[in-house]
Residue, then its C-alpha position, 0 to 999 in steps of 0.5 A: x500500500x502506497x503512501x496516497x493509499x494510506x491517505x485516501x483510506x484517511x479520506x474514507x474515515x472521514x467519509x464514515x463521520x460525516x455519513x454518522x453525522x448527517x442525514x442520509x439525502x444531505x449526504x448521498x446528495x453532496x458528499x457521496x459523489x466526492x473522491x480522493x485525489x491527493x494529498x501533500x503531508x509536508x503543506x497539510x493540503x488534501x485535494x477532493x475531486x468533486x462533480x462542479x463548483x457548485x458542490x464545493x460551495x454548497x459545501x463550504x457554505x453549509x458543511x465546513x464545521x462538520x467537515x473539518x472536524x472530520x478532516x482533523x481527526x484524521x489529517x491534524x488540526x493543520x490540514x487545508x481544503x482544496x476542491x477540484x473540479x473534474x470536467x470531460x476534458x480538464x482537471x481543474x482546482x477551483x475553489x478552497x476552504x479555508x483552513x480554520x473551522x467555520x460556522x456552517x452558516x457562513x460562506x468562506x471566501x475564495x482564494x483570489x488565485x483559484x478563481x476563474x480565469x476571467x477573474x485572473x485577467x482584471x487588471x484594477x484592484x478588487x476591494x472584496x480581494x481575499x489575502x488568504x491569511x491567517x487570521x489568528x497569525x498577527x504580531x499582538x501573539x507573535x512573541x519575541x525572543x533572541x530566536x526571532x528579534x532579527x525576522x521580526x524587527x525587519x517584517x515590522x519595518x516592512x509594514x511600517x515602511x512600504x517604500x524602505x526596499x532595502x529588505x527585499x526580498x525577505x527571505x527567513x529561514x528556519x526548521x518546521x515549527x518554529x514559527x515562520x508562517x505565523x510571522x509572515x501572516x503577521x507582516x502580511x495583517x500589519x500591512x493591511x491594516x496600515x495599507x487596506x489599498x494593497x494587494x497582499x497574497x499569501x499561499x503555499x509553494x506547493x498551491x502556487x505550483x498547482x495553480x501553475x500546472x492547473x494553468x498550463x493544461x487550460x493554457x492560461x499561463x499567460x493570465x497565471x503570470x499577469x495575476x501575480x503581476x497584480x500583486x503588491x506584497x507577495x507571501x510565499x511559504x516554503x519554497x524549497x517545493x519549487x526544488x527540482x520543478x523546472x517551469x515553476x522556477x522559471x515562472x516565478x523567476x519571471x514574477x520575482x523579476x516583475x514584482x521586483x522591478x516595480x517596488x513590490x515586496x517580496x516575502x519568502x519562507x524556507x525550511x533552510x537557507x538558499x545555499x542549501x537548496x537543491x534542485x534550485x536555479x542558481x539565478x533563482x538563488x541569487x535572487x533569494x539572497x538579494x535583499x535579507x536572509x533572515x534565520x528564525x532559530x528554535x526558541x530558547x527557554x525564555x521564549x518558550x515559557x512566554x510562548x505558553x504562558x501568553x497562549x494560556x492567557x489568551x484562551x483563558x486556561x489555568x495551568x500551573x506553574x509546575x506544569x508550564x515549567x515542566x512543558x519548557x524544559x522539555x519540549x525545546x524543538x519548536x513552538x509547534x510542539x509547544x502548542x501541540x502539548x497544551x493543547x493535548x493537555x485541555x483535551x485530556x482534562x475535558x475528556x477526563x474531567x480533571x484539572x491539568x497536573x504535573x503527573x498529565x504534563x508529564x504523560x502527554x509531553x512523553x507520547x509528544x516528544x521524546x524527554x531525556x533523563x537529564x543527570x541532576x547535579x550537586x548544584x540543583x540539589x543544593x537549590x532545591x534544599x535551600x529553597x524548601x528548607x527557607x537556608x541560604x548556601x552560604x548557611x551550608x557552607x558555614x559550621x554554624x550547627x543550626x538544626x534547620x542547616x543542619x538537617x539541610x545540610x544533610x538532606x542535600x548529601x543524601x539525595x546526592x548520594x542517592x541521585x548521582x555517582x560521586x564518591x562519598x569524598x567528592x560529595x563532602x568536598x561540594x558540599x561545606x568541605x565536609x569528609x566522608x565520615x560525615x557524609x555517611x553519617x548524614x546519609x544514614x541520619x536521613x535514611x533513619x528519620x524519613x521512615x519515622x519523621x512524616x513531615x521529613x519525609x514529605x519535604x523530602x519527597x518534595x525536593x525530589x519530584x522538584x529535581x525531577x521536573 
């Protein structure tokens, strides 16, 4: 079974929910007579071929809800939409539904480059002209770190600063998940918002690439170039698709010339730099190095708890402060990770009905990511002691023989002993400049009490499980 088998199996599960979740006539009538073209796992596009046009916007204006959480089971929450139109002589991709849920009730614009030809030919501006970005993508939940200072100063002073041509293109560069299409969507609101006369499109390499060969089997190259002519800020995601496309690379290369040329902008993400392209015509490449290389990074640590804590907030959640903590030490590979944790979390605690604990973080983030057991070290265990037994390290490396320093003094050389591989000597030694007699007597003092000493025992426990997170 081919990898598009496995898809189109995904297709008929989706099928099986939507037919348990509707009535028979509405079902036989609009989503029986779809079927399964292809679907891009790298872009989370699926392409459906149906009948017309005029099923797919019945569709969209009466069963997206219901579709894509049907799509989402099975394809993730990313997945877009796409429609395709079969005709006696063409396949033709028509029309889109948009890629975040929305009422039933409600018709979802059109994607400007999937339109009818006709539409492509317009040379004046339409004001009901779709930018196809993503709604929740803007700079207000875009929060910045050492990781993204540079792709974010530069996108803001491209919406702030239309005739500043010094950075372009922009063309920013980074692993998968670590926020570039959120960035890009961001540039592209904030230039809307200051300038709502310009044309700004943003979409996929891989659509640009469908609607290119979609264009070359009705012949309408032409009207396909002429379109994108038209454009005032021009958002391409991922272009690492046009690798090894030959036409694709020239026709763009003819756009990026026009649009350049004419003082439009030109935004352009990648999963790495342009000297690592292959596949790319070198004319292409040197164009994608004309104005700025911008290196989105994996988030830091910093980030990344802000990252979390500005999404709890903004969707009104309550997790705890172990929790978040635990969540940014462990998942460090992207931003997309991140989110998909918290999110994994508030589906566990609804469907549980339970809150959001350390023991469910710690669940959740082991299936997501894999979590290395990280060697803990005299100096968080000298930490942690201090902190829940209210001393101070100094006060442990003193001699004074206060009870409360003592009895941290000695819980620290136990769980050193107990969690890691130091010799009783090099233990005393980091510890006060004690010997190893008194670090095997502390040892045994604590094994003793924690059996008979409830309240030791606990504080205890607590310094651990605070090691362990």
């Amino acid at each position: 079974m081919t990898q598009q088998d496995e898809y189109k199996l995904k297709w008929q599960c989706c099928l099986k929910f939507i037919k348990n979740n509707l009535k028979d006539d509405h079902y036989k009538t609009w989503f029986e007579p779809l079927s399964f073209y292809t679907y891009n796992s790298q872009t989370c596009e699926l392409v459906i071929n149906a009948p017309s046009s005029y099923f797919s916007e019945h569709i969209r204006a009466h069963f997206s809800a219901l579709t894509y959480v049907a799509l989402r089971k099975e394809y993730g929450n990313t997945v877009k939409l796409y429609f395709r139109q079969l005709t006696d002589s063409e396949n033709n991709l028509t029309s889109e539904v948009e890629s975040a849920p929305v009422s039933p009730a409600k018709n979802v614009p059109q994607h400007p480059a999937n339109q009818a030809p006709t539409t492509l030919q317009s040379h004046a501006p339409s004001p009901e002209f779709d930018s196809h970005l993503i709604d929740e993508y803007s700079f207000e939940n875009f929060i910045e770190g050492t990781s993204n200072v540079l792709p974010r100063s530069v996108g803001m002073s491209i919406a702030t600063n239309p005739k500043q041509m010094t950075f372009n293109p922009l063309f920013i560069f980074g692993h998968s998940g670590v926020g570039k299409t959120h960035l890009v969507n961001a540039i592209g609101h904030a230039i809307k918002e200051l300038q709502p006369e310009k044309r700004v499109l943003y979409l996929s390499a891989h659509l640009f690439q469908v609607q290119y060969i979609d264009s070359c089997i009705k012949k309408t190259v032409n009207d396909f170039i002429r379109f994108y002519q038209q454009i005032d800020v021009l958002i391409i995601d991922d272009v690492q698709e046009f690798a090894s496309h030959t036409s694709t690379q020239d026709t763009f290369f003819h756009i990026f010339n026009h649009l350049k040329a004419n003082g439009k902008h030109i935004i352009l993400t990648c999963d790495r730099p342009p000297t690592e392209l292959q596949g790319m015509h070198d004319r292409l490449i040197t164009r994608f190095k004309w104005g700025l290389l911008a290196e989105l990074q994996q988030p830091d640590e910093t980030l990344r708890r802000g990252i979390l804590v500005n999404k709890v907030h903004r969707n009104g959640l309550h997790i705890p402060n172990d929790v978040i903590e635990y969540i940014t030490q462990n998942v460090t590979e992207s931003v997309r990770e991140l989110e998909g944790v918290l999110n994994s979390l508030m589906a566990h605690s609804i469907v549980y009905n339970c809150d959001v604990d350390i023991n469910m973080a710690r669940r959740v983030v082991g299936h997501a990511v894999n979590v290395e057991n990280k060697p803990i070290t005299i100096d968080q265990i000298l930490e942690h002691a201090c902190e829940k037994s209210n001393v101070s390290k100094e006060d442990i490396f003193s001699s004074t023989r206060k009870a409360s320093v003592v009895q941290a003094r000695q819980i620290a050389m136990y769980l050193a002993q107990k969690h890691t591989n130091l010799s009783t000597s090099k233990i005393g030694a980091l510890i006060g400049q004690r010997n190893h007699t008194t670090v095997i007597h502390s040892v045994r003092s604590i094994t003793d009490r924690i059996t008979t000493d409830k309240k030791l025992n606990d504080l205890v426990s607590e310094i651990e499980a605070s090691l362990k997170r």
